[in-house]
N, C-alpha and C positions, 0 to 999 in steps of 0.2 A: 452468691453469684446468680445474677440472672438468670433464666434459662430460656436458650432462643428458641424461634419458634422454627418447628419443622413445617419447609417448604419442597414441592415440586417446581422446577423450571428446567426451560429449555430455551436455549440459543438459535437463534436468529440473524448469520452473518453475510453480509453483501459487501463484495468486494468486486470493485471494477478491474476488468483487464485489458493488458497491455496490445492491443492488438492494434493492428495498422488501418482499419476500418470501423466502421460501426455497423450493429449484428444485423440487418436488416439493409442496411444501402451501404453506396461507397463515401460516403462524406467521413474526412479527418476526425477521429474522434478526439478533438481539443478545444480547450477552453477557451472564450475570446476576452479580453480586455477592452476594448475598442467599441467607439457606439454603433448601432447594431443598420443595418438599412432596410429591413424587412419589416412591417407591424402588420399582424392577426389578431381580429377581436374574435373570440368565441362566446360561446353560452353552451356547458354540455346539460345532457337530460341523463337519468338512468332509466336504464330500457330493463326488460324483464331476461333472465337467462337460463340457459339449456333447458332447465326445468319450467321454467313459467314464471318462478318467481324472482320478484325486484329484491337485489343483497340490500339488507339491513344497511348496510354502512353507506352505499350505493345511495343509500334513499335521505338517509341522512346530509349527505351534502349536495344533494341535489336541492333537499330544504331551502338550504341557505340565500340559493337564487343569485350566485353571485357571477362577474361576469372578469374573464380572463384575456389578460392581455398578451402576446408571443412575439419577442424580438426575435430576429434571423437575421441571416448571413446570405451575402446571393451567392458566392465562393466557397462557404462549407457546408450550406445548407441544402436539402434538395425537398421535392414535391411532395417525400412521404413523410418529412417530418411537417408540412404544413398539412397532414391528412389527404394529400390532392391524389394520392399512386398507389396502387400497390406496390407490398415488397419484394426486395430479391431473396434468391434463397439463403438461407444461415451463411455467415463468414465461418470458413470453416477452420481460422488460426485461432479463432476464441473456442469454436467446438473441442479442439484440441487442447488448449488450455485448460477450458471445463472437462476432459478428460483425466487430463495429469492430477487435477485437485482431486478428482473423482476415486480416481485408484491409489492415491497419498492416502486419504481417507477411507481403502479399504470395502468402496461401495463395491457394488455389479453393476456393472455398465446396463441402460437397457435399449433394447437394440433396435427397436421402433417406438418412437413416441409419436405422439400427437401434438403439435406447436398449437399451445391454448391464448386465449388471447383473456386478460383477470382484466376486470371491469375498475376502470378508475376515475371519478367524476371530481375528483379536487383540484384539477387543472393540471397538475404536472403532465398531463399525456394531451397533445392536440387532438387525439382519436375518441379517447373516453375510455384507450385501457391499454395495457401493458402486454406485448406478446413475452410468452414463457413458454420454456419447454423442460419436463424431465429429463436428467440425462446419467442419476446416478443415485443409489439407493438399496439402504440394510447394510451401512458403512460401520464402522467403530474407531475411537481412537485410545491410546490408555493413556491414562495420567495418572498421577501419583494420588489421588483420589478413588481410581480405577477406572472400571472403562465402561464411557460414555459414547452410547450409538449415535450416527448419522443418518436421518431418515432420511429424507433426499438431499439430492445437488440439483438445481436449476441453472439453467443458462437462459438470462433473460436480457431486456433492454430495461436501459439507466432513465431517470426521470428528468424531465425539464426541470430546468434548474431557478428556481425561486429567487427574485433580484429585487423587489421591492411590493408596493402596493397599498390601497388603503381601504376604506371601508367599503365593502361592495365590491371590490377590484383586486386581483391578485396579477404583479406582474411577471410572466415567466422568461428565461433565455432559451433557447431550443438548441442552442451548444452542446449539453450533456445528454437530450435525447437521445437515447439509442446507442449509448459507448455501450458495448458488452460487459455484462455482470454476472457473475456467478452467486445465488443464495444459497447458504448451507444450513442444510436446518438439524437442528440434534433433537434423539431423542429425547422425553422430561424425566430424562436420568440424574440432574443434578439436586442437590439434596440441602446445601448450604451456598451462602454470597459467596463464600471462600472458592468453594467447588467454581463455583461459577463463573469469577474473573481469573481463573486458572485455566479454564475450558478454554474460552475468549482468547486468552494469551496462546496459550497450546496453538488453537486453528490461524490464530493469525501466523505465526510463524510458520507456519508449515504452508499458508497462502503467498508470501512472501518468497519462497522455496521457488514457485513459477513466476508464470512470465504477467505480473501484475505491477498498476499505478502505482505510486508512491505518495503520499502526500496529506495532508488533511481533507478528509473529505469525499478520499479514494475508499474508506471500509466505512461501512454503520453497520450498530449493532443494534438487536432487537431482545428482550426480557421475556418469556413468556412462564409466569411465575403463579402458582395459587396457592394454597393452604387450605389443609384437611374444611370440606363444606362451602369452601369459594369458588365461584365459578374462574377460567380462566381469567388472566388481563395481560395484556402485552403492551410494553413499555418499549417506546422510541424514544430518541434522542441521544442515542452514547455515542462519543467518538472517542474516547479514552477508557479503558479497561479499568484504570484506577477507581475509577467514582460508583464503579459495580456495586460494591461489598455494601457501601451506605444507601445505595439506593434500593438493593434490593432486602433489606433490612427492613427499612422505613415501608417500602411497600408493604410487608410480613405482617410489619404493626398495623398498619391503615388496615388492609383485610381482617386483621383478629378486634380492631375493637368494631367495625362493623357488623361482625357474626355476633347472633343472637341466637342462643342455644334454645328450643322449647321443643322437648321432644326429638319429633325427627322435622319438625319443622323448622327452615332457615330464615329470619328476615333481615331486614334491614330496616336500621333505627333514624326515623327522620322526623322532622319537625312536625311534618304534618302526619307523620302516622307511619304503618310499616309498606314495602316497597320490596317487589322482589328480585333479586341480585341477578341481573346479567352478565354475560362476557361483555370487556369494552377495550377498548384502545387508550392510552396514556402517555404524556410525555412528560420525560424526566424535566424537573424542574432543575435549577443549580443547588441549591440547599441539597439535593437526595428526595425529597417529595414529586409527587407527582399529579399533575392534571388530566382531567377527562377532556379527551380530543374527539371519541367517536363510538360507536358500538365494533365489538368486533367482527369481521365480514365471516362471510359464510361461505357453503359449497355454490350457491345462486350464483355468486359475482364469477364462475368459471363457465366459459365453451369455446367451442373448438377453432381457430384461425382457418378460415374459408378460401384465404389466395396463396395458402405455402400445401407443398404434400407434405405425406409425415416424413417423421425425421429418421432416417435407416442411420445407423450406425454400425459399418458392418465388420467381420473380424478382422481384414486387414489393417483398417480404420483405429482401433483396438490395439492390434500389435503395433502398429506405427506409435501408438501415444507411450503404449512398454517401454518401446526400445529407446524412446527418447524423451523420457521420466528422468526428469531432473531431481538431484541430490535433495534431501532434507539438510535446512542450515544446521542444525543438530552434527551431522555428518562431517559438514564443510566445516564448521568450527574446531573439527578434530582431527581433521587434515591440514589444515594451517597452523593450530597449535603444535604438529609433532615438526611441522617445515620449521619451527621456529620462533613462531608471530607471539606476540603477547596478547594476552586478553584483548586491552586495549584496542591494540594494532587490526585483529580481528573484527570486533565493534567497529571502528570506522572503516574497513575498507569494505563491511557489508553494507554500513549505515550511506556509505557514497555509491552504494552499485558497483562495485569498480572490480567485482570477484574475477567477471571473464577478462578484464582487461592484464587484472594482477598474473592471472593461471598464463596467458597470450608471453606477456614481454616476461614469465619466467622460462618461456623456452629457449629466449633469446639469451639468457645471462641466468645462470641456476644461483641466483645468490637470493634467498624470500626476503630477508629485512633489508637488503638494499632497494630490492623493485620496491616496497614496500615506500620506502623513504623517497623514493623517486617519483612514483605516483603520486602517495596523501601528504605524505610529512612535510616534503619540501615545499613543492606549489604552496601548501597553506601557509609554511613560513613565512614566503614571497608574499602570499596575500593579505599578512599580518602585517608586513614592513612596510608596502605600495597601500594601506588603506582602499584596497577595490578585487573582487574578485579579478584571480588569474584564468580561469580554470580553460575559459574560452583559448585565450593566447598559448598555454601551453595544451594544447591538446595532444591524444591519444598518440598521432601521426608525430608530433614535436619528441614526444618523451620516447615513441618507439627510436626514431633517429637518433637519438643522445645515448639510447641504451646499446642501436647499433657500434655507434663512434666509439662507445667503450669497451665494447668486443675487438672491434680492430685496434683498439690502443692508439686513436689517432685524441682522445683525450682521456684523464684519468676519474676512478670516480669524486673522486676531490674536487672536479672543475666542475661538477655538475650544479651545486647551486650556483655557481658564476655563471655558466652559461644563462641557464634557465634567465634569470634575472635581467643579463643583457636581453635576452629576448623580448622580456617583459617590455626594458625601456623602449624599444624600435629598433632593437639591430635584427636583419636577418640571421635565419639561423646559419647559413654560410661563415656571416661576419661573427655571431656569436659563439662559433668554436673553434677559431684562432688566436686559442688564450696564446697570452702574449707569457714567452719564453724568457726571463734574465740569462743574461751569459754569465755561468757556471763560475766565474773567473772573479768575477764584479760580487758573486752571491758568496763567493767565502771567503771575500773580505769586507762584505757587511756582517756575516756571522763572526769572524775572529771580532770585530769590532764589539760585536753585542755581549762577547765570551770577556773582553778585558771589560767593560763596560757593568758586567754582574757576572762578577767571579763565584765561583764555588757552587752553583745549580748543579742537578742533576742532568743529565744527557737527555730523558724525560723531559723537561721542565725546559729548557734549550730549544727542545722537536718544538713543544706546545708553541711557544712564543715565534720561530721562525716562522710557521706553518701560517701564524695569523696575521703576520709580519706582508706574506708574499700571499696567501691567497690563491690559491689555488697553481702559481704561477712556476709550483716547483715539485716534483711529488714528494713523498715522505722518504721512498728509498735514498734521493739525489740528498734530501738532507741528512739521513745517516751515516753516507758515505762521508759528506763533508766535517759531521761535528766526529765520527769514526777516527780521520785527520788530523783534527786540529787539537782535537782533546788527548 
């Protein structure tokens, strides 16, 4: 059997949050569809920083000379995503968000930082760079692996969002400027690929736990991986945890047959001779291989944000995020499991968001696999038979009234996918929960008819067929009174 190669890496996780603003102004933090009315040509330069000097990576694509183009919104966009304004101060539902991630993860909060502004010349930034701030650090988490530190937690702004372009020209959206994002960086605790898309899975769920995006595109993940004599390399391009294990394998090999042992000196074996090994930046290819995107940046590409003060985060600030630290899904899986739910049941009503709505309408009616069926099970049914999402037509407000109607017994739960359903087609919900009543009279003497009709069934087997017979239109007790009678 082989014998794989021992690596150092650490994680690299950005995840956008859920907040009602974006970190720096008031504009929606959402996506647009729609073509754009604003266009900004740029050309960024890199300038020299804190220290004097121009970052490596900085200098690198300012090389390239190329020139970027910025669609905008005049309704969700504003002056400082065109570079025109200063910003406003931090939003501070994302501060609190990047708080709850911050103490999930076991960091110390820190209580004055400094809002940096990290030097970015590839176009995603109108400015030429990304404002970021520390907000949490000397974290840990365990895993069955063991336990893996968190160096920091950042709370930063999200990148322009790349929509096409061609040679010489890169074109951005400025939609995703600025939605709040939290990076979390791990110590280079991890030791194997395994370790590693285990780490990735562990911190996503536990991001998932708060008040974060959903969606493709809402987390990336970063590699930062070497082997004994390599210098680092950080690897971009995951958005799936799965493709970990082969990428960062393949990486393992590409650094070991590059190293050239002679002595204590390292080189690198090239056509034209030996070269010697830097840190650089790479992106995953799809195969698991990876390409050379850029050198890795440095301390240079950081200084300080000139129109914000520092960031006080103070102990009140602190207790507020304690006392309302939200559950790990870990936790919530095991409180649903003892209410009743199955695995399954569990998995979708996380995978639809729908936990506060589920916890809400069980105050209303204490029964979990009904609310349960009520909420996911049935709607989908509905949207399986109508071929078109329900989810809009029955909403939150629809299902809490149906759940009411059946605490007052003015319908049973038997009617509820009938209701629902009418709804769907265009009745009101007034009209949709006047199920129509048979007279009792009429109903069992179409039962005795169904009894001579298919003699010998069980009283079981009689309920089933009546039940599917009338639909909702009679409850289950009224027919065991009747086949009670007749039988």
């Amino acid at each position: 059997m082989e014998k794989k190669i021992k690596i150092k890496a650490g994680l690299e996780l950005h995840q956008q949050l859920d907040s009602s603003r974006k970190l720096f102004c008031f504009c929606p933090p959402i996506l647009r569809k729609d073509s754009p009315d604003v266009i900004i040509n740029r050309k960024l330069h890199a300038v020299a920083g804190e220290g004097g000097e121009i970052d490596v990576a900085a200098k690198h694509e300012a090389e390239k000379e190329k020139k970027f183009i910025y669609q905008g919104y005049s309704n969700t966009n504003c002056l400082l995503e065109y570079d025109e304004s200063p910003p406003f101060k931090i939003d501070q539902e994302a501060l609190q968000i990047a708080l709850h991630i911050s103490l999930l993860l076991n960091c110390k909060i820190v209580p004055i930082s400094q809002i940096m502004r990290k030097t970015v010349i590839n176009g995603s930034n109108t400015s030429g760079f990304q404002r970021t701030v520390l907000v949490g650090r000397d974290g840990y988490i365990e895993t069955e692996s063991g336990k893996v530190g968190i160096s920091y937690v950042y709370l930063e702004e999200d990148a322009a969002r790349e929509v096409g372009g061609k040679e010489g020209k890169k074109i951005f959206r400025l939609d995703r400027l600025g939605i709040p994002l939290v990076e979390v960086v791990t110590a280079p605790d991890i030791k194997s690929a395994e370790q590693c898309k285990e780490v990735a899975l562990h911190i996503g769920d536990l991001l998932r736990s708060c008040k974060v995006k959903r969606g493709l595109g809402t987390i990336r993940q970063d590699i930062n991986i070497s082997i004994k004599g390599h210098p680092r390399v950080e690897i971009k391009g995951f958005q799936d945890p799965k493709t970990f294990v082969n990428v960062v394998e393949k990486e393992a090999e590409r650094q070991s047959r590059l190293l050239k042992k002679d002595g204590d000196k390292i080189s690198l074996e090239k056509d034209n001779g030996k070269k010697e090994l830097k840190p650089e930046v790479r992106g995953a290819n799809e195969d698991g291989t990876t390409k050379f995107l850029r050198p890795l940046p440095g301390s240079a590409r950081m200084y300080p944000e000139t129109d914000l003060p520092l960031l006080k985060i103070s102990k009140s600030i602190i207790d507020e995020a304690k006392r309302t630290l939200p559950k790990l899904r870990t936790e919530i899986k095991k409180e649903l499991s003892k209410k009743g739910l199955s695995d399954e049941m569990i998995k979708l009503l996380l995978r639809e968001d729908k936990l506060e709505d589920f916890e809400n309408l069980l105050k209303l009616f204490n029964e979990p696999r009904f609310i349960y069926q009520v909420l996911v099970e049935i709607p989908k049914e509905i949207s399986s038979h109508e071929g078109k999402d329900v989810s809009e037509i029955l909403s939150l407000d629809i299902i809490e009234s149906i759940v009411n109607n059946i605490v007052s017994k003015d319908i049973s739960k038997a009617d509820v996918k009938h209701v629902m359903t009418e709804i769907v087609k265009g009745k009101s919900f007034n009209e949709a929960i006047k199920i129509e009543k048979l007279d009792l009279e009429e109903i069992e003497s179409e039962i005795a008819k169904l009894i001579e009709n298919k003699p010998g069934l069980s009283k079981g087997a009689y309920m089933g067929l009546i039940m599917k017979e009338f639909k909702g239109k009679i409850t289950g007790k009224e027919v065991n009174d009747i086949l009670e009678k007749l039988m």
